[in-house]
C-alpha positions as a Python dict, from the first residue, in 0.01 Angstrom:
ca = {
    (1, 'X'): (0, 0, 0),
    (2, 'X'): (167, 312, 17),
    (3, 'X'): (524, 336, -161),
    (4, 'X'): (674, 413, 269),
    (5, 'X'): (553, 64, 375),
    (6, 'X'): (684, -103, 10),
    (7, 'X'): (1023, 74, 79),
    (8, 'X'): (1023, -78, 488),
    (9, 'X'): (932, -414, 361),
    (10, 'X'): (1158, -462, 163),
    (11, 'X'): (1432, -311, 350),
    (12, 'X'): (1332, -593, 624),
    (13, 'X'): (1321, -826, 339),
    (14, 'X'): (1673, -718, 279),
    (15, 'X'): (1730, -718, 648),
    (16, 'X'): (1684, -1060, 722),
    (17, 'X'): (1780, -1213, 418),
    (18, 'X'): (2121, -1033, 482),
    (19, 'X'): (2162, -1050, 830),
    (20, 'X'): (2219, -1359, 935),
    (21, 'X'): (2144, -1306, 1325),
    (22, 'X'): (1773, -1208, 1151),
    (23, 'X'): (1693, -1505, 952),
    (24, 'X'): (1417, -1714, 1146),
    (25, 'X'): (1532, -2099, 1020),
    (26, 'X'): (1858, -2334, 1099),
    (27, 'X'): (2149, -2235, 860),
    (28, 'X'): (2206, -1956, 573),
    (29, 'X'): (1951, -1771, 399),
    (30, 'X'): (1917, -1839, 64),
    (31, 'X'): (2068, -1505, -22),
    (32, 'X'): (2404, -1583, 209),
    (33, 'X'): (2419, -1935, 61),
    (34, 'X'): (2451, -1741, -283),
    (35, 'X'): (2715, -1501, -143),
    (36, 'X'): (2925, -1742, 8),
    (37, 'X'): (2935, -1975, -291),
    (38, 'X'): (3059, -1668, -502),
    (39, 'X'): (3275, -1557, -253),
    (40, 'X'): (3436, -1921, -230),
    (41, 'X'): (3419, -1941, -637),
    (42, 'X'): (3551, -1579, -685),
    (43, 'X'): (3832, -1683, -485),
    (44, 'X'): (3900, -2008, -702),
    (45, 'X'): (3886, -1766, -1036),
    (46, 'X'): (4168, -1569, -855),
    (47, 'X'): (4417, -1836, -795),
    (48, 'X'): (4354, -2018, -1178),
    (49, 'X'): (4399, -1618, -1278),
    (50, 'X'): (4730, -1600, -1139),
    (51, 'X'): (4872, -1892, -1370),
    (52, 'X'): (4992, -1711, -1652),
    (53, 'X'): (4912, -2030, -1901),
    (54, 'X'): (4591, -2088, -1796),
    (55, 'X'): (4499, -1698, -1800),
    (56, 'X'): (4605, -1685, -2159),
    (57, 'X'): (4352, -1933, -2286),
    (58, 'X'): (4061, -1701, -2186),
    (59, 'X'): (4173, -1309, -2075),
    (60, 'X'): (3812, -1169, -2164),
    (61, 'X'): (3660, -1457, -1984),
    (62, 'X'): (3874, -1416, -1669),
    (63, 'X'): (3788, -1035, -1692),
    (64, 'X'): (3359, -1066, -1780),
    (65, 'X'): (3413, -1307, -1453),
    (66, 'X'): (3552, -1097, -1276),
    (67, 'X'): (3292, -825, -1366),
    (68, 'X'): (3034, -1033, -1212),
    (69, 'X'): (3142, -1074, -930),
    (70, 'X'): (3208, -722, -880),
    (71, 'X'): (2827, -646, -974),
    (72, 'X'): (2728, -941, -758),
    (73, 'X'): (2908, -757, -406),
    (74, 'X'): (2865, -422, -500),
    (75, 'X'): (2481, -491, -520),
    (76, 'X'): (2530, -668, -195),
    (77, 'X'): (2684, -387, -61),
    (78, 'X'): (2451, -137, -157),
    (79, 'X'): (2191, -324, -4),
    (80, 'X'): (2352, -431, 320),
    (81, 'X'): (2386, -25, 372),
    (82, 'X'): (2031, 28, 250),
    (83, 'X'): (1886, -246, 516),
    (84, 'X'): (2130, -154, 753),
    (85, 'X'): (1877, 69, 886),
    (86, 'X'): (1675, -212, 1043),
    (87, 'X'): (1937, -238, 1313),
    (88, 'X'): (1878, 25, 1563),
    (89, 'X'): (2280, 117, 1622),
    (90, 'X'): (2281, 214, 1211),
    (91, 'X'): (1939, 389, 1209),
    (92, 'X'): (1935, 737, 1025),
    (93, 'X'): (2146, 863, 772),
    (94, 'X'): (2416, 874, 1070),
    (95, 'X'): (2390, 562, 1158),
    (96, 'X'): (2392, 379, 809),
    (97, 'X'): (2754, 609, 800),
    (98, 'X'): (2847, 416, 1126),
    (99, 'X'): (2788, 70, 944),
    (100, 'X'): (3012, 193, 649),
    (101, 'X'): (3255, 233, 878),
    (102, 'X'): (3264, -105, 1064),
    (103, 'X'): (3529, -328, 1008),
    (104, 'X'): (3283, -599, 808),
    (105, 'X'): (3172, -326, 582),
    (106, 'X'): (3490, -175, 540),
    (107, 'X'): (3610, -514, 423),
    (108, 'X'): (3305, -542, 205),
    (109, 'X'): (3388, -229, 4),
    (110, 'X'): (3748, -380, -17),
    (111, 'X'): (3576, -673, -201),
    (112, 'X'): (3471, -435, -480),
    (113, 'X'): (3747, -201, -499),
    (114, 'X'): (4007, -370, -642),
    (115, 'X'): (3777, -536, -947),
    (116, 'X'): (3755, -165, -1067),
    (117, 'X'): (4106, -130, -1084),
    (118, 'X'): (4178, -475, -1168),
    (119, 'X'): (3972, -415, -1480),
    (120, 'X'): (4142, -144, -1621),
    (121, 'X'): (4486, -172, -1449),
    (122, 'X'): (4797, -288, -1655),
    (123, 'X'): (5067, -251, -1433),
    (124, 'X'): (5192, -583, -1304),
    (125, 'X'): (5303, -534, -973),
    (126, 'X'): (4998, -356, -898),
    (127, 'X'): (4761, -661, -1015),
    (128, 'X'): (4975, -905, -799),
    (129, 'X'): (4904, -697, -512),
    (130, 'X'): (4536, -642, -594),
    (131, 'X'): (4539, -990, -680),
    (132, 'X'): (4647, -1081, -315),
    (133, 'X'): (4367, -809, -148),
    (134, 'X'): (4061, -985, -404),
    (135, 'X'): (4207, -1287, -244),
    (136, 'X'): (4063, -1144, 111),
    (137, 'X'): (3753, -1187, 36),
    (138, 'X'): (3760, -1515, 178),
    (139, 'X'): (3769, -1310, 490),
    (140, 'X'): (3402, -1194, 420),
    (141, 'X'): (3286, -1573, 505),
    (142, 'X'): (3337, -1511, 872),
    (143, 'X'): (3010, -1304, 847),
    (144, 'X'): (2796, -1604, 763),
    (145, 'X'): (2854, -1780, 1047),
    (146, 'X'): (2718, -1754, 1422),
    (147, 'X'): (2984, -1967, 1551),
    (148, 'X'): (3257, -1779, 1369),
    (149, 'X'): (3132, -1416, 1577),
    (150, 'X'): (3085, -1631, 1909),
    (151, 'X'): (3494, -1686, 1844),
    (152, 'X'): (3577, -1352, 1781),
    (153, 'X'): (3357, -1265, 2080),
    (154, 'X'): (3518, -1490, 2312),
    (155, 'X'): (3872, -1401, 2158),
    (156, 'X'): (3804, -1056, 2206),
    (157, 'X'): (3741, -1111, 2604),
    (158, 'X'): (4096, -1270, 2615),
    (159, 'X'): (4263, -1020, 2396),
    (160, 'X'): (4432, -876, 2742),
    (161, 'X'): (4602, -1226, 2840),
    (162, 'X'): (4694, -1271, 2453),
    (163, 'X'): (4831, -935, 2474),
    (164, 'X'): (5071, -1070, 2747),
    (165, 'X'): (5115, -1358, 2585),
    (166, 'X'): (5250, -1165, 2303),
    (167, 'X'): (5487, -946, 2509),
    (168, 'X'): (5631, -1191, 2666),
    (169, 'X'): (5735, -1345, 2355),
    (170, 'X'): (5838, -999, 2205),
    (171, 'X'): (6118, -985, 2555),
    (172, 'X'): (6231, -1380, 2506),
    (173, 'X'): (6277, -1304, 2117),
    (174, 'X'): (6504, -971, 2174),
    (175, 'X'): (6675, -1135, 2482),
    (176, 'X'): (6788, -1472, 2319),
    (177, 'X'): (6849, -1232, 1991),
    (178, 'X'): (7082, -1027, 2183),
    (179, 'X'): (7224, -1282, 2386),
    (180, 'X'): (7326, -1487, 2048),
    (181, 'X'): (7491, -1188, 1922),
    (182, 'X'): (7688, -1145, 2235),
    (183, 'X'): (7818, -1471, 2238),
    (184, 'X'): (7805, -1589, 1840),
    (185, 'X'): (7885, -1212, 1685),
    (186, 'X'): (8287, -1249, 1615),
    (187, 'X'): (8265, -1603, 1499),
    (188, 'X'): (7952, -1566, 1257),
    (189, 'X'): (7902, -1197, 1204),
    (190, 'X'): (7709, -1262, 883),
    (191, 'X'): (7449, -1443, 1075),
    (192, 'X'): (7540, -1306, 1432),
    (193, 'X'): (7673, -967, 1393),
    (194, 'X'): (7406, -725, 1525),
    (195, 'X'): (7121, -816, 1718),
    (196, 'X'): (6829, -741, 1404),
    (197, 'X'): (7071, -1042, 1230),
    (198, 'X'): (7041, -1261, 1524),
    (199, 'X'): (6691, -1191, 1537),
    (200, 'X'): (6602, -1412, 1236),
    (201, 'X'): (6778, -1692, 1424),
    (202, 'X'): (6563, -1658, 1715),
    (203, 'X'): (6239, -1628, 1526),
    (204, 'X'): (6288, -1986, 1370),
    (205, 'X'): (6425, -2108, 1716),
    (206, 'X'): (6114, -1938, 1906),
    (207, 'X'): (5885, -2065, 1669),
    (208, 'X'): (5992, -2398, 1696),
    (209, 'X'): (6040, -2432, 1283),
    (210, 'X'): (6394, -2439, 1309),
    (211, 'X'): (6533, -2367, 904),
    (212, 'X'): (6877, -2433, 1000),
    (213, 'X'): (7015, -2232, 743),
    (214, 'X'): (7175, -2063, 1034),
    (215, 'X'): (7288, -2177, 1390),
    (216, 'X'): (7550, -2167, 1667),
    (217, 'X'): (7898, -2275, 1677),
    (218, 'X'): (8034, -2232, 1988),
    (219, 'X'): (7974, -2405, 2345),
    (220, 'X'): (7806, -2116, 2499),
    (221, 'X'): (7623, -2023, 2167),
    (222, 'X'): (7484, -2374, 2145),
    (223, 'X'): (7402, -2404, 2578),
    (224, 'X'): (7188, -2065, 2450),
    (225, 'X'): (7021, -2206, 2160),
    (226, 'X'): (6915, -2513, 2367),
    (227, 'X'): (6758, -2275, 2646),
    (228, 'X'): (6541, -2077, 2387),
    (229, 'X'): (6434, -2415, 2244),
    (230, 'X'): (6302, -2521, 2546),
    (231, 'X'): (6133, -2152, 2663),
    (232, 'X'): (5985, -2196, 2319),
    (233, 'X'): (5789, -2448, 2409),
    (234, 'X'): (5603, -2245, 2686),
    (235, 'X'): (5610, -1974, 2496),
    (236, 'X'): (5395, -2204, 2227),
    (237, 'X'): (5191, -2349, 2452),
    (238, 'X'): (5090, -1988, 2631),
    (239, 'X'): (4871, -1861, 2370),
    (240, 'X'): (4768, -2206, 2206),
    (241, 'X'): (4572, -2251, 2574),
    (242, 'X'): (4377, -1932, 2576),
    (243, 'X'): (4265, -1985, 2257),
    (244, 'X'): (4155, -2306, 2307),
    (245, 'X'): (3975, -2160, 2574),
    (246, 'X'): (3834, -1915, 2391),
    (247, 'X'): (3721, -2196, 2121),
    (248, 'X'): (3545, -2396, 2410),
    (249, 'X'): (3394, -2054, 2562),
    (250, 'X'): (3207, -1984, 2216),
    (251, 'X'): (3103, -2335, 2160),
    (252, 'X'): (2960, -2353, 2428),
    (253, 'X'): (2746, -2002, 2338),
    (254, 'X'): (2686, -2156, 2058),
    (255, 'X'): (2503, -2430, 2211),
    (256, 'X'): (2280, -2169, 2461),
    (257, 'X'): (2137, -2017, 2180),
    (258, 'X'): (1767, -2078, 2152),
    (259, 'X'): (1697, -2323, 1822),
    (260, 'X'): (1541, -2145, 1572),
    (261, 'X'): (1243, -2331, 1368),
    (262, 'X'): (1330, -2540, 1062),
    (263, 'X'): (979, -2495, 866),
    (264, 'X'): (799, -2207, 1047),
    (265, 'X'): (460, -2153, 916),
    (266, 'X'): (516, -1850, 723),
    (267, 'X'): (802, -1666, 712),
    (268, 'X'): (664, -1330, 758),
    (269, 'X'): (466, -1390, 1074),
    (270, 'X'): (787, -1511, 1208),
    (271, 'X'): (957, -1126, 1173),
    (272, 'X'): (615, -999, 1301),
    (273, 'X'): (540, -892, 919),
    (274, 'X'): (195, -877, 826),
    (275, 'X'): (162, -1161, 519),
    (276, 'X'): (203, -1007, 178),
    (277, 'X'): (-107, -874, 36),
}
């Protein structure tokens, strides 16, 4: 066997191992089942890292941990670029540039970045914040699963109504903002004296949380609060429906996909390799 067909085998190896769209069987490749456990347990290390008591009993273990993982994803993302290939839309040296500039693989390099600083850095507020972007990684997950890119599919087709949605809100939010300032402004200007002021007020009102660390006073104030209550609800259940739309639109994609085998005879044949000789 020449070293050409070594080097394409195992970049479809790494293709389907990797991809999970490629892998023949029900569920996660081994290889993805590894990822997302590390992913999942380099998240863990992060949170137990950020407790000052429990990051003094071990520093050089938090940081060695730490190292692995970033060995573990940047070998992942070397060879997600190298099998990238496999894919016709990243084929060529152009193309594998394409795929390291998609959004998954952009996040992927994100993954590794801030270990490399992390290890070296000293600065506080700059390990809180890289602390907070190692924590995105979780993110990465969304990869692994079918059902999670039939969402984001299916969300994507509705960004246009979701878009509405969210203007819509945006006008309600700086009408009942400005309105409350009209009417509230002399008697609470703390709270009520210029519209950005106000517009705290009418986030927790629009939002339904409701603080109440800060509300109206006055007759008309309070007749203006109750009105944005109530648009609020609409205004909740607007965007709650198309997603739910969206959820049942990718479920049922989900379900139309062909089943793929559980035990196919050989793994190979089912790629259309030849079997290893």
């Amino acid at each position: 066997m020449t070293s050409e067909r070594r080097v394409a085998r195992l970049k479809r190896r790494l293709y389907r191992h990797l991809a999970p769209a490629a892998w023949p069987r029900e569920g996660l490749s081994p290889a993805n089942q590894f990822l997302c456990a590390t992913i999942v347990l380099s998240a863990i290390v992060v949170i137990f890292e950020s407790e000052p008591t429990i990051y003094a009993l071990s520093p050089a273990g938090f940081r060695l941990a730490e190292l692995a993982f970033c060995a573990v994803f940047l070998t992942e993302y070397v060879a997600r670029v190298f099998a990238a290939g496999e894919d016709p839309r990243y084929a060529g040296v152009f193309g594998r540039i394409r795929y390291m500039l998609t959004p998954m693989a952009i996040l992927d390099l994100l993954a590794i970045a801030p270990s490399l600083i992390v290890l070296w850095g000293q600065d506080a507020m700059l390990l809180r914040i890289l602390r907070l972007v190692r924590i995105l990684r979780l993110a990465r997950l969304g990869r692994f699963s079918l059902a999670m890119q039939a969402l984001v599919e299916a969300i994507g087709a509705r960004r246009y109504e979701l878009g509405l949605s969210a203007a819509m809100s945006g006008i309600v939010l700086i009408f009942s903002a400005t309105v409350m300032h009209a009417v509230e402004g002399a008697d609470q200007p703390e709270a009520f004296g210029s519209i950005p002021r106000a517009l705290w007020w009418a986030v927790a009102t629009l939002t339904t949380v409701g603080y109440g660390d800060v509300y109206p006073v006055t007759a008309a104030g309070r007749i203006c609060g109750a009105l944005s209550a109530i648009a609020a609800i609409g205004l909740i259940a607007m965007p709650t429906g198309i997603v739910a739309a969206a959820f049942s639109d990718a479920f049922a994609k989900q379900r139309q996909r062909p089943k793929r085998p559980k035990h196919p005879k050989h793994q190979d044949a089912v790629d259309g390799m030849p079997p290893p000789e």
